[in-house]
C-alpha positions, -999 to 999 in steps of 0.1 A, spaced: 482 -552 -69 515 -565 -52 545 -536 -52 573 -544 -73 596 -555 -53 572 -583 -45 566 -589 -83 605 -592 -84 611 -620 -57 587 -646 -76 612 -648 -106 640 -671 -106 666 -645 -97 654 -630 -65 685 -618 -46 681 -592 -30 712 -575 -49 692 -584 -79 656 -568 -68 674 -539 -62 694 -533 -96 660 -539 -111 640 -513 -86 670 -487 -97 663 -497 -132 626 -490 -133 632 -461 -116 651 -446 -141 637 -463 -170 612 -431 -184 648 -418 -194 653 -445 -220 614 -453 -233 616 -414 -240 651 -418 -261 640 -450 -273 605 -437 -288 593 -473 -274 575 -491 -250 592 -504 -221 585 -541 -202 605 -558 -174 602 -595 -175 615 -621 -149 625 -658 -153 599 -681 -133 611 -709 -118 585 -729 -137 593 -717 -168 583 -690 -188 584 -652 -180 564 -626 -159 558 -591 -165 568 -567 -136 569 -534 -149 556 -511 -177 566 -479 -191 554 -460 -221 569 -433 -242 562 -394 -240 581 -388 -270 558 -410 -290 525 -427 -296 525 -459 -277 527 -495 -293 513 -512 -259 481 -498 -245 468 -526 -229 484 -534 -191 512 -560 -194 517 -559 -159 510 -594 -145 510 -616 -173 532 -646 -185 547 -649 -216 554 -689 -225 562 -710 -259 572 -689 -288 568 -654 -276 585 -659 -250 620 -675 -274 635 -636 -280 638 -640 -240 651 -672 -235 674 -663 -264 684 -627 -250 687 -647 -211 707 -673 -222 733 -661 -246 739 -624 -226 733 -604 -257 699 -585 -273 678 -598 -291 661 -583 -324 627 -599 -339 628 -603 -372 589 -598 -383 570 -567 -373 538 -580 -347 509 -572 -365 482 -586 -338 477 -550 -318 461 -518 -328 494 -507 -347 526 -525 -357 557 -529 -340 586 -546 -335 603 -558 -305 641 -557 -293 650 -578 -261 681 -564 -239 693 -585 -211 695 -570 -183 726 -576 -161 741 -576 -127 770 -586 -114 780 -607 -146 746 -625 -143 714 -620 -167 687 -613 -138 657 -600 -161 652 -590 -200 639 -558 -208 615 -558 -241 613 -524 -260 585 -521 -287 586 -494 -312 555 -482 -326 563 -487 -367 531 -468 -378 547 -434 -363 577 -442 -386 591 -416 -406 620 -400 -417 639 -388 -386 656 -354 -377 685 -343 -361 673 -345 -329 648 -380 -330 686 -397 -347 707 -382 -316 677 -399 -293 681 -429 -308 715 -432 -309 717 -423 -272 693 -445 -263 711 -478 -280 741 -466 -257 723 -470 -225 706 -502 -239 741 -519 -246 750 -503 -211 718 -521 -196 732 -552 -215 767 -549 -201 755 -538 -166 770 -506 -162 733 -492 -162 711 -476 -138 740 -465 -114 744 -478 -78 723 -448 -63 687 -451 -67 676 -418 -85 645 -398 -68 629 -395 -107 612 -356 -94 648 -345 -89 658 -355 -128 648 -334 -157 631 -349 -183 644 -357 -224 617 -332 -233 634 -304 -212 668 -300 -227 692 -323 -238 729 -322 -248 754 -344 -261 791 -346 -254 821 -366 -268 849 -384 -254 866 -348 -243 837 -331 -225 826 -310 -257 790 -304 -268 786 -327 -298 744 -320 -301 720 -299 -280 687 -302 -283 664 -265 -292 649 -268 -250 688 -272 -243 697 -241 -264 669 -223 -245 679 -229 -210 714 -222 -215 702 -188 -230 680 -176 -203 715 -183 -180 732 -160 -200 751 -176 -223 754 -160 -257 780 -175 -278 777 -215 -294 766 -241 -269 778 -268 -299 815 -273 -301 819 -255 -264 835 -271 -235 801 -272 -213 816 -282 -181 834 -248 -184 802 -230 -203 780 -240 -173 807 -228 -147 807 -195 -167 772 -193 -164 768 -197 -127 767 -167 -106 782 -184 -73 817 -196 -84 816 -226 -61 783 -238 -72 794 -234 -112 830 -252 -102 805 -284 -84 786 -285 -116 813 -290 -138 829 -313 -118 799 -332 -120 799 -321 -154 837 -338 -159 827 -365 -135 802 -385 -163 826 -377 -190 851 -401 -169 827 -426 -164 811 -417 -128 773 -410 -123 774 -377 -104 741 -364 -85 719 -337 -103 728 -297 -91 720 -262 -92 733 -240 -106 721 -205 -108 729 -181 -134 716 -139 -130 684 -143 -142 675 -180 -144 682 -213 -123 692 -248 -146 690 -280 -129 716 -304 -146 723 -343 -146 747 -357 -162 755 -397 -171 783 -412 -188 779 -428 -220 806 -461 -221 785 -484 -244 813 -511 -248 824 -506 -282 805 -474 -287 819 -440 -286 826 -423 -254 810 -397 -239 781 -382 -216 746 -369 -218 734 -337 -199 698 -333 -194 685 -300 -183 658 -285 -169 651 -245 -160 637 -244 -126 637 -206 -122 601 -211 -109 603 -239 -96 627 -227 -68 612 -192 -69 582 -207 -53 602 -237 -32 622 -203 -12 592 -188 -9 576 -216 9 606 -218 32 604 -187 40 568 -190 46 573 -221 68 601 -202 87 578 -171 93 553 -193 108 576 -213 131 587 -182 143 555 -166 150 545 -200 171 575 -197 187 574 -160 196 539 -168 208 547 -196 234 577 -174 245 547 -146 254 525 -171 269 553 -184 288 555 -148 303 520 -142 312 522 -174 335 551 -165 347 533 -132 359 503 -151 368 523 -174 386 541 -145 406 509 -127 413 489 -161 427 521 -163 452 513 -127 469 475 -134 467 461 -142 505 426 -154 494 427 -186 485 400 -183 463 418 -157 441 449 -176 443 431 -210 431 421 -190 402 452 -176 389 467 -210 396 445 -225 373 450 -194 348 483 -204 347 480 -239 338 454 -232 308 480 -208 294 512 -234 301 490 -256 279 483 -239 251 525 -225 252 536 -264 250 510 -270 217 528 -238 203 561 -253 216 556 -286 195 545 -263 160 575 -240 164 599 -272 162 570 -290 135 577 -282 95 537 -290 89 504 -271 105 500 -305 125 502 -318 161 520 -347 176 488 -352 206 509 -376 224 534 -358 227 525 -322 239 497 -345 267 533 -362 275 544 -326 283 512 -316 299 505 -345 325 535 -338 348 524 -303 347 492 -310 369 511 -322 398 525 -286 394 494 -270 397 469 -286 425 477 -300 459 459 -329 457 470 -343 421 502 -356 432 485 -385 451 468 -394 417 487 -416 394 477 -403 361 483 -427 330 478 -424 287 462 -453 271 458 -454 235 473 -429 211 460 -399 194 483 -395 167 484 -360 148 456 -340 144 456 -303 126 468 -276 152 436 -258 149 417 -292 164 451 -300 188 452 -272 207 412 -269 220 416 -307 226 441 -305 250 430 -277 266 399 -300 273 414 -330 280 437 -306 308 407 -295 322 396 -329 327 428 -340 339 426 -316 365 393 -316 377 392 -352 384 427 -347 407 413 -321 425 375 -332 429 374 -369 430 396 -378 460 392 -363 494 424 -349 503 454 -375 513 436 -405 492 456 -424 468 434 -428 438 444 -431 395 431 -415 367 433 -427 330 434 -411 299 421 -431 265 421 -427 236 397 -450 215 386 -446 177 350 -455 169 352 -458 129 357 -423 116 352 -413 155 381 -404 181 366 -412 218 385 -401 243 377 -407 278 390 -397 312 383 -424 341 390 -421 377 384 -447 410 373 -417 434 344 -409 450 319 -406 418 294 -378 406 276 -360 437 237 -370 442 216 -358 408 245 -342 391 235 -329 362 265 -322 333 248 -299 312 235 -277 343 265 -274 357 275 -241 365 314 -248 372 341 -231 353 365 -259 343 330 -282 327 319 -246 311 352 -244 293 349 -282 280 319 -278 271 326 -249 246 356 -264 237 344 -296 226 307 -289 209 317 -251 194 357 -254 181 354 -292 177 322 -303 171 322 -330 192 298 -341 222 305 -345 256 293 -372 284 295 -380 318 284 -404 343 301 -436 364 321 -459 350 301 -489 329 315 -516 351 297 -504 380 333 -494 399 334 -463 420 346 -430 402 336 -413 370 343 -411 333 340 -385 309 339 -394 275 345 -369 248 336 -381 209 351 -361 178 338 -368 149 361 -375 123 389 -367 141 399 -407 139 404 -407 97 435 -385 105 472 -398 112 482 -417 140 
C-alpha cells in the first residue's frame, strides 16, 4: 500500500502546499469523526475524472456506517455528483435520501476541503442512522462542535499550520469543554468535570473563566499563566500547542482550538486529558535512563584509571615480557572504556559499532611497535547492535586488529590490514585480512595455545554465539584472514 502522501499527488491538486494541508488534516481528523459520530473519507479530484479515496477514519464515539476499506477506490457517475457539487460550488453538500445498500443506513454530508481559497479535496462524513436516537446534552454539544470545525474545514481555517503529533492530543472521550466568545465555560463534559476535580478545583467549572480556573489550579505559577495564555490564545483565534499543567495531586494535559465557524458563534474548545500516570511513569524512566548513563559513565571514568595505572606500571617494568603484557592489559581495558564511553552519551541500551571501532583503530598504533607501519582500514558497516553483543565484539575484533600488526609483518615491513564487515542473510561476517607473511607451517586455530586467539575464541562462541575461522586469504594472496560469523547479529540496525 502507497503512503498518503503518495495517494495525495495522483489527484488533480497535487501541490505540495496542498499534500500538506491534507497530511495536517488527516492527522487531526479522529478529533472530528469522534464529534461528528460519523465516518470520515478523503477524496481527491483525478485528472481523468472521477474521485479517489485517500484516507479513512472511523468513529469511537459510535458504531461505524463504513466497515469495509474505502481506501483505494474511485467513485465516478452518480455517487460521485455530491463531490463534484461540493468541489465546484465551495460549499457542503447534504444527500437527500438515506443509502440503504450497506449493513446499516446512513447518510452522507460532503465538506469541501479548502486551502489557500482553492477546493483541493472533499471530505465525506457518513452517519450511522440506525444508532439514531434522541440525543443528550453532551452528544448535541458534540455535534454542534463538530459542524463548527466542518464549516472551518470548508472555509480553510482548519487543521492549523502546525502538524499535530496526534499522541500529544487528548482524545473527545477524555474531557471536553466548551467556551463562548469571552473565554467562559459554556459546557463541560462529566470526564472534564473529573479532571478538573482531581486538580483541585472545587467550585463550578460551568459559567467559570477557565483560562483563570486552570491557572488557579496549577501549582507552578508560570506553567498555570502559559496555559491560560494558551487558554486565551484559541479564544482569539490562534491554535496554541497542548501544555502541562500540574495541579497538587494530579497532572491535566490541555489543548485548546478556536472555534470561528464563519457565521457561527465564537469561541474555543478545550480537550483534556489527566496524565498523572502517564508522566509518573515518563520521570521515572528519565530518571532511570539518567541512572544508567551515569553508571556507564562512572564506569569508563574507572576503567580509564586502571589503564592509566597499568600504563604507569608497564613504563617501570624491565622485562619485556611483563611489560608486553601490561601493555596489552591496557589496551583490552581502553576498549571496553570507549564502548562505555559511547552508552554514557546514548539514550538507548545500544551501540553505534562504527563508531566506538572509529575510536579504537588509532588506539593500536598506541599500543605495539610495529602497528604503526600497518595501514589499518574499515570496510562495510556494522550499524548498532545491543551493548551486551557490542562490547565482546570489539574486544574481539581488537584483539584481531592487534595480533595481525604485531605477528604478520617482520618488523620495519610496510603491510595493511582490513576490517569487513559483510551480512550473510540474518548473518553478520566480519573478517579481518592482512598481506603479511601468512599462518606459520600446520597452524592449527583451535590448538592454539596463545592468549590474544584464547580470548577470541571465548568471546565469540560463549558471549556471542558465533564461530570463528582462520586460514589464507581465498585469492591465494599472501597473509591471513580471520572470519568471525554471528548469527543474527545482521537482522539488527544498521
Amino acid at each position: 500500500m502507497s503512503s498518503l502522501s503518495e495517494r495525495l499527488t495522483r489527484g488533480a491538486a497535487s501541490a505540495p502546499a496542498q499534500v500538506d494541508h491534507a497530511r495536517r488534516l488527516v492527522a487531526d481528523w479522529q478529533l472530528l469523526a469522534d464529534l461528528s459520530f460519523a465516518d470520515l473519507t478523503l477524496w481527491v479530484p483525478l485528472s481523468s475524472g472521477g474521485w479517489w479515496c485517500v484516507a479513512q477514519v472511523r468513529p469511537l464515539t459510535a458504531p461505524t456506517s463504513q466497515p469495509e476499506d474505502l481506501v483505494g477506490t474511485e467513485a465516478q457517475g452518480l455517487p460521485a455528483e455530491p463531490f463534484d457539487v461540493a468541489h465546484r460550488e465551495g460549499r457542503p453538500v447534504t444527500e437527500g435520501e438515506p443509502d440503504w445498500s450497506g449493513v446499516a443506513p446512513r447518510r452522507r454530508e460532503v465538506i469541501p476541503v479548502r486551502h489557500d481559497g482553492v477546493v483541493v479535496a472533499v471530505l465525506a462524513r457518513d452517519t450511522n442512522l440506525a444508532a439514531t436516537r434522541s440525543p443528550s446534552t453532551l452528544e448535541l454539544t458534540y455535534l454542534d462542535i463538530a459542524a463548527d470545525l466542518c464549516l472551518m474545514v470548508s472555509a480553510g481555517t482548519f487543521p492549523p499550520e502546525k502538524l499535530l503529533d496526534a499522541e500529544l492530543s487528548p482524545r473527545v472521550g477524555d474531557g471536553l469543554v466548551r467556551l463562548d466568545g469571552s473565554g467562559c465555560a459554556a459546557y463541560a463534559s462529566p470526564n472534564a468535570l473529573s479532571a478538573y476535580r482531581r486538580m483541585g478545583v472545587t467550585g463550578d467549572v460551568v459559567g467559570a473563566d477557565l483560562a483563570r480556573l486552570t491557572r488557579d489550579a496549577a501549582a507552578d505559577r508560570v506553567a498555570g499563566e502559559a496555559v491560560a495564555a494558551g487558554i486565551r490564545a484559541a479564544v482569539a483565534g490562534r491554535f496554541p500547542d497542548p501544555m502541562d499543567v500540574e495541579g497538587p495531586a494530579a497532572t491535566m494535559l490541555v489543548r485548546a482550538l478556536p472555534l470561528q465557524a464563519p457565521g457561527g458563534e465564537e469561541g474555543a474548545l478545550v480537550l483534556v486529558r489527566d496524565v498523572t500516570d502517564v508522566r509518573s511513569r515518563d520521570r521515572a524512566l528519565l530518571t532511570k535512563d539518567a541512572t544508567i548513563r551515569e553508571i556507564h559513565h562512572r564506569v569508563k571514568n574507572n576503567l580509564q584509571t586502571v589503564a592509566a595505572l597499568l600504563r604507569l606500571q608497564a613504563r617501570r617494568m624491565t622485562e619485556p615480557a611483563a611489560r608486553a603484557a601490561l601493555e596489552e592489559s591496557v589496551r583490552r581495558v581502553s576498549s571496553i572504556a570507549v564502548v562505555h564511553e559511547t552508552l554514557a552519551g546514548s539514550r538507548e541500551d545500544v551501540v553505534d559499532v562504527d563508531a566506538v571501532l572509529d575510536q579504537v583503530l588509532p588506539m593500536l598504533g598506541d599500543l605495539t611497535s610495529i602497528g604503526p607501519a600497518a595501514c589499518t582500514r574499515r570496510v562495510g558497516q556494522f550499524g548498532e547492535l545491543p551493548a551486551v553483543a557490542a562490547t565482546p565484539l570489539v574486544l574481539a575484533v581488537t584483539e584481531l586488529l592487534h595480533n595481525a600488526a604485531e605477528h604478520a609483518f617482520p618488523e620495519g615491513q610496510p603491510g595493511s590490514i582490513e576490517l569487513v564487515a559483510e551480512r550473510d542473510g540474518d548473518d553478520l561476517v566480519v573478517r579481518v585480512r592482512d598481506d603479511g607473511r601468512g599462518l606459520p607451517e600446520g597452524f592449527d586455530v583451535a590448538a592454539s595455545d596463545g592468549l590474544g586467539l584464547q580470548i577470541v575464541r571465548t568471546l565469540v562462541t560463549s558471549e556471542l554465539g558465533g564461530s570463528l575461522g582462520m586460514g589464507g586469504w581465498s585469492s591465494g594472496s599472501p597473509g591471513t584472514e580471520v572470519v568471525l560469523t554471528l548469527p543474527g547479529a545482521g537482522r539488527l540496525r544498521r
